[in-house]
C-alpha positions as CSV (number, residue, x, y, z in Angstrom):
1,X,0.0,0.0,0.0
2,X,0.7,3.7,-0.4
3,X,1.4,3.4,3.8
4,X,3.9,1.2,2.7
5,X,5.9,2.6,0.7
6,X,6.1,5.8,2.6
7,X,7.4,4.1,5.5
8,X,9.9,2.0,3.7
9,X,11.1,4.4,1.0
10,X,10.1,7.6,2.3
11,X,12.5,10.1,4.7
12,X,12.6,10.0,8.6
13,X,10.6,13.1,8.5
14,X,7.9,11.6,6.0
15,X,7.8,8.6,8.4
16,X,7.1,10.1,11.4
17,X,4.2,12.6,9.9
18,X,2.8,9.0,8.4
19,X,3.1,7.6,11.7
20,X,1.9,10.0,14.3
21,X,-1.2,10.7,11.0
22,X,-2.3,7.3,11.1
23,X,-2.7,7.3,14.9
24,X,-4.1,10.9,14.9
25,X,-6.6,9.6,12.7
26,X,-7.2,7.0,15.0
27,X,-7.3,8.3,18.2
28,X,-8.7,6.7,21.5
29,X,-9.9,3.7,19.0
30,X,-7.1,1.5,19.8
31,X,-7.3,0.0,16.2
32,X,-5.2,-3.1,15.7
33,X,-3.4,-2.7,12.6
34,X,-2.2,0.9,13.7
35,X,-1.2,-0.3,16.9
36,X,1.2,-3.2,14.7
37,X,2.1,-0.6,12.7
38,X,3.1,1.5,15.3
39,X,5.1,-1.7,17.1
40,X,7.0,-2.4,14.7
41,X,8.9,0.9,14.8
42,X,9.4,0.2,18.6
43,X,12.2,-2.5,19.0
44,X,11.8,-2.9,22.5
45,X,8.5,-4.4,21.6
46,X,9.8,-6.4,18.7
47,X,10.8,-10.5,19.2
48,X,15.0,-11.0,19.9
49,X,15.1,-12.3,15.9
50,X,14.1,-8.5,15.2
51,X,16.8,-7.1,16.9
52,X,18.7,-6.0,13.8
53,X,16.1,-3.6,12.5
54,X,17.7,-0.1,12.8
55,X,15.1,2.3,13.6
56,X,15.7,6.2,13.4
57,X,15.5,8.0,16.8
58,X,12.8,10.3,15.5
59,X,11.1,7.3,14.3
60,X,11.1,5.4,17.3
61,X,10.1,8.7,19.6
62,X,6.7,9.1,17.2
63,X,5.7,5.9,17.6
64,X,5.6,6.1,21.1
65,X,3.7,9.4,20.5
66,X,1.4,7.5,18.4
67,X,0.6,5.1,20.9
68,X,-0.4,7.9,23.2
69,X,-3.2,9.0,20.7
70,X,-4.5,5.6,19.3
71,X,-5.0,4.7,23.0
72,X,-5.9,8.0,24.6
73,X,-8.0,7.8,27.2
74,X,-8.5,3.8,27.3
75,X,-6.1,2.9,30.3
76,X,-4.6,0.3,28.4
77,X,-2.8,-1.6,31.3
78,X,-0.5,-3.5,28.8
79,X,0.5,0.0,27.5
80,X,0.5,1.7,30.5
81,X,2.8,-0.7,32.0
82,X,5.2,-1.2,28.8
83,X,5.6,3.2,28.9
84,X,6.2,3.2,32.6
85,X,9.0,0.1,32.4
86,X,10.4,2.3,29.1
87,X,10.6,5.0,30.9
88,X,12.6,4.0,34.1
89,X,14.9,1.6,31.8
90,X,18.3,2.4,31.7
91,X,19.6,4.1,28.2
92,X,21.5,1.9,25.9
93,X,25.3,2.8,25.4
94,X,25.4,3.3,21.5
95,X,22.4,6.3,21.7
96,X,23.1,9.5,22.5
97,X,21.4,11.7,25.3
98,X,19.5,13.9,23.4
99,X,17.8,10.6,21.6
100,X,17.2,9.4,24.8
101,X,15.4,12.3,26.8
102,X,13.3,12.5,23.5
103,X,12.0,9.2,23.7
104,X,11.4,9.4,27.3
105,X,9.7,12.5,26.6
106,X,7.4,10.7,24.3
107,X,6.9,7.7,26.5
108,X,5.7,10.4,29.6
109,X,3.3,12.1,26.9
110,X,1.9,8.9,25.7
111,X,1.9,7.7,29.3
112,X,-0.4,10.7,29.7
113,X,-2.9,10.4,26.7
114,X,-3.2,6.9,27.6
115,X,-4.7,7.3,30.9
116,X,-5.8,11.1,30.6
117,X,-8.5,12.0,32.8
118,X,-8.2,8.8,34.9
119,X,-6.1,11.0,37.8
120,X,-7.3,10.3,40.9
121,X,-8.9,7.9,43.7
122,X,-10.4,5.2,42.6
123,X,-11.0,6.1,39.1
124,X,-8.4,3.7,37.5
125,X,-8.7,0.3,40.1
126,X,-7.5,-1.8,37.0
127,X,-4.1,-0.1,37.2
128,X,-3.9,0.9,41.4
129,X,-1.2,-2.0,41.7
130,X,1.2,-0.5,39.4
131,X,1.7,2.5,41.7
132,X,2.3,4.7,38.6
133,X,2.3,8.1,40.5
134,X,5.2,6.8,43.1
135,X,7.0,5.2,40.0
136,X,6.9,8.6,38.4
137,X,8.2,10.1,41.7
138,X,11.0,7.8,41.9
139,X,12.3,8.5,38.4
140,X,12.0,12.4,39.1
141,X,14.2,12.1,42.5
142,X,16.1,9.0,42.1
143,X,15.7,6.1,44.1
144,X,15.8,2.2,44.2
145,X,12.4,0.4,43.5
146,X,12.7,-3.5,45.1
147,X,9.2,-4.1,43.8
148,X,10.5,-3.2,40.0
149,X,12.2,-6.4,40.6
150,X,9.3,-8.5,41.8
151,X,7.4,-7.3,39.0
152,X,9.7,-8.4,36.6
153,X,10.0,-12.1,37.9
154,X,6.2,-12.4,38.1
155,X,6.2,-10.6,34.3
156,X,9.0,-14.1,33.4
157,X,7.0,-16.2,35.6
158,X,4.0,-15.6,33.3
159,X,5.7,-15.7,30.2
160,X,7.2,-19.5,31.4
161,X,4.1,-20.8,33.0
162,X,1.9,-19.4,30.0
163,X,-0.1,-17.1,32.1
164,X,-2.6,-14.3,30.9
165,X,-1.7,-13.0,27.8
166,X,-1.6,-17.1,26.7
167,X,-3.9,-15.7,24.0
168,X,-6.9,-16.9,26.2
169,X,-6.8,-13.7,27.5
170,X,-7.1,-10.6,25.2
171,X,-6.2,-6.7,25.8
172,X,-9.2,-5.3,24.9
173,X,-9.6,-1.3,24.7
174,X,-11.4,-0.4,27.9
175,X,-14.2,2.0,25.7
């Protein structure tokens, strides 16, 4: 498709205005072949046998964006949580700083559309375990988070013992 061919053949700046307009278009619908479309220019969300794809930083940053808008408002707990772990990973070597704070920059924004309007007591009980607001705090001031560590054993423990997400289990958009 045209899509297609803009991604693949187009520029970095023609790729991100394709990207962030498809999931402008698309906002708060969560629609599933924007949201692949959108993945596959995130590599932390791609399979280790798609580790070689090279994605441009400004690429990779509106993508994230885009996730914000195609899920804006839907609390999207698999989203939510990927941004929030994105966030607070540590930077990879090879990228520079400026990449970097860009893309966390993004992933805070997105973080933001995602849940927007959900702020407050009680309002968002689906996602009151991930402690997002402390989270937030803790990358702000610094800190060390022992339950980021828990969370990520019981997020392997899944994965081994075929737990939700087993395809039994769908993310649905929460509209």
């Amino acid at each position: 498709t045209d899509v297609y061919e803009y991604l693949t053949q187009g520029s970095v700046t023609t790729s991100v205005g394709v990207l962030l307009g498809m999931a402008a278009n698309r906002r708060g619908s969560c629609d599933p072949s924007v949201s692949k479309m959108l993945c596959l220019h995130i590599p932390s969300l791609l399979p280790p046998s798609f580790s070689s794809i090279d994605v441009a930083a400004p690429a990779h940053a509106a993508a994230v964006a885009g996730l914000g808008l195609l899920y804006q408002g839907s609390s999207h707990r698999l989203m939510t949580e990927f941004l929030l772990n994105e966030m607070g990973r540590k930077p990879i070597h090879d990228s520079s700083t400026v990449d970097r704070e860009a893309y966390t920059v993004s992933c805070g924004l997105a973080l933001g559309m995602i849940n927007l309007a959900k702020g407050g007591s009680g309002n968002n009980a689906g996602l009151a375990d991930l402690d997002i607001e402390q989270r937030l705090y803790r990358y702000v001031v610094g800190g060390i988070d022992n339950r980021a560590k828990t969370r990520q054993q019981d997020i392997a423990d899944r994965r081994l013992n075929g737990g939700p997400g087993n395809g039994a289990e769908r993310e649905r958009c929460a509209r």
